[in-house]
C-alpha positions in Angstrom: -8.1 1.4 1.4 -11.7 0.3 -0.2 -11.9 3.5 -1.4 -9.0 3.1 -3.3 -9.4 -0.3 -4.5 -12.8 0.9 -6.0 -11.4 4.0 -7.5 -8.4 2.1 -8.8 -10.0 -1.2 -9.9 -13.6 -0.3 -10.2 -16.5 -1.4 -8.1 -17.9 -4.5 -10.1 -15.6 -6.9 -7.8 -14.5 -4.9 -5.2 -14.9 -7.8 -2.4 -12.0 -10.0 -4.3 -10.0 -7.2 -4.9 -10.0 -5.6 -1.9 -9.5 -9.3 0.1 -6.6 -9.6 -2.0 -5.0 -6.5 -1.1 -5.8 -5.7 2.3 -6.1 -9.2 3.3 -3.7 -11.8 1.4 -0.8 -9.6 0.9 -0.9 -8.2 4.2 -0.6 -12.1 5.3 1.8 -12.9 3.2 4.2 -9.9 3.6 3.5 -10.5 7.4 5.2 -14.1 7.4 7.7 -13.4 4.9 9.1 -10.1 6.2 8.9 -10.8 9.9 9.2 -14.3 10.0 10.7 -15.7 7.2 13.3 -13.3 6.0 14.9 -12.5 9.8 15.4 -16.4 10.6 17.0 -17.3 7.4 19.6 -14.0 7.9 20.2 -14.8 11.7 20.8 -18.2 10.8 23.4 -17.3 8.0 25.3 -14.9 10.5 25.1 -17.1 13.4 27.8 -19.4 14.3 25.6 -22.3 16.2 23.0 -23.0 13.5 20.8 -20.1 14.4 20.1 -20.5 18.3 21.8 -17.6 18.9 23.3 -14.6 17.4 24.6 -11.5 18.6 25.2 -8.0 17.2 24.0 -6.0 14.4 25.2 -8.5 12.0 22.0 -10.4 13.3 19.7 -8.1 12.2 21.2 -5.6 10.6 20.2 -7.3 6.7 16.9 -7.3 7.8 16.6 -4.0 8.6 18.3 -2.7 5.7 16.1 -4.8 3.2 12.4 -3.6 4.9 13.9 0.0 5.0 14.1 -0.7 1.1 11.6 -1.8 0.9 9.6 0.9 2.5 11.3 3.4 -0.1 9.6 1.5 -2.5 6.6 1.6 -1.0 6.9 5.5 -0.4 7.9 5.3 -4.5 5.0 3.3 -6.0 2.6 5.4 -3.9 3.9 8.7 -5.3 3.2 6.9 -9.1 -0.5 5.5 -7.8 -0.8 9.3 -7.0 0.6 10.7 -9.9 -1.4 7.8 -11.9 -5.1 9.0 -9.9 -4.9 12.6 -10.4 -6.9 13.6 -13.3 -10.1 11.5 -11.7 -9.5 13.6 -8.7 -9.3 16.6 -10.6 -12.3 15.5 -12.8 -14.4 15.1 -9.5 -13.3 18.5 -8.3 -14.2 20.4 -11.4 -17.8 18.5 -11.0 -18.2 19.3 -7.6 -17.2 22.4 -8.1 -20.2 23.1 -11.0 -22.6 21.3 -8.9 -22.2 23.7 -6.3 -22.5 27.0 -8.7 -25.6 25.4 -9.9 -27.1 25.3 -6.4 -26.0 28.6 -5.3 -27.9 29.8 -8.5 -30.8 27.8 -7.8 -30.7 25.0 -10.9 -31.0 22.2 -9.3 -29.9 20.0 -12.5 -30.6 16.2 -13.1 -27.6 14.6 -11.7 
């Protein structure tokens, strides 16, 4: 994941922005998809005010929503992909060159 972050958003803060996306949204997804989001739909399908509920009715919304949610995960990582690509290709090419240089014996500046 740092490694991302830095290729991504650059190195200059990478502290702050990798805090923020391996720490605060993982914290806040956390108490909103497993805490927040099930008790409000077991409450609206339960028939006591939501001390119990039984069924798939319970939890079945919840599912359905962080299966969706996972799609879209699947989705936006297929763009970030798509979207990273020509750096990955650009440090290929160089690595490749590098490598011919050494097998040739110039040993180049960089």
């Amino acid at each position: 994941m740092a490694v991302m972050v830095s290729e991504v958003y650059g190195s200059k803060h990478l502290g702050g922005n990798y805090t923020l996306l391996d720490g605060w949204i993982a914290v806040i997804g956390t108490l909103a998809l497993a805490k927040l989001l099930p008790t409000y739909l077991v409450s609206l399908h339960s028939h006591d005010g939501g001390k119990t509920c039984v069924g798939p009715a319970c939890f079945g919304d919840t599912h359905r929503i962080i299966a969706g949610l996972s799609l879209l995960s699947c989705l936006l990582a297929l763009v970030l992909g798509r979207q990273t690509r020509p750096s990955y290709e650009f440090l290929k090419v160089h690595a490749e060159l590098r490598a011919k240089d050494k097998r040739h014996g110039w040993a180049g500046c960089c």
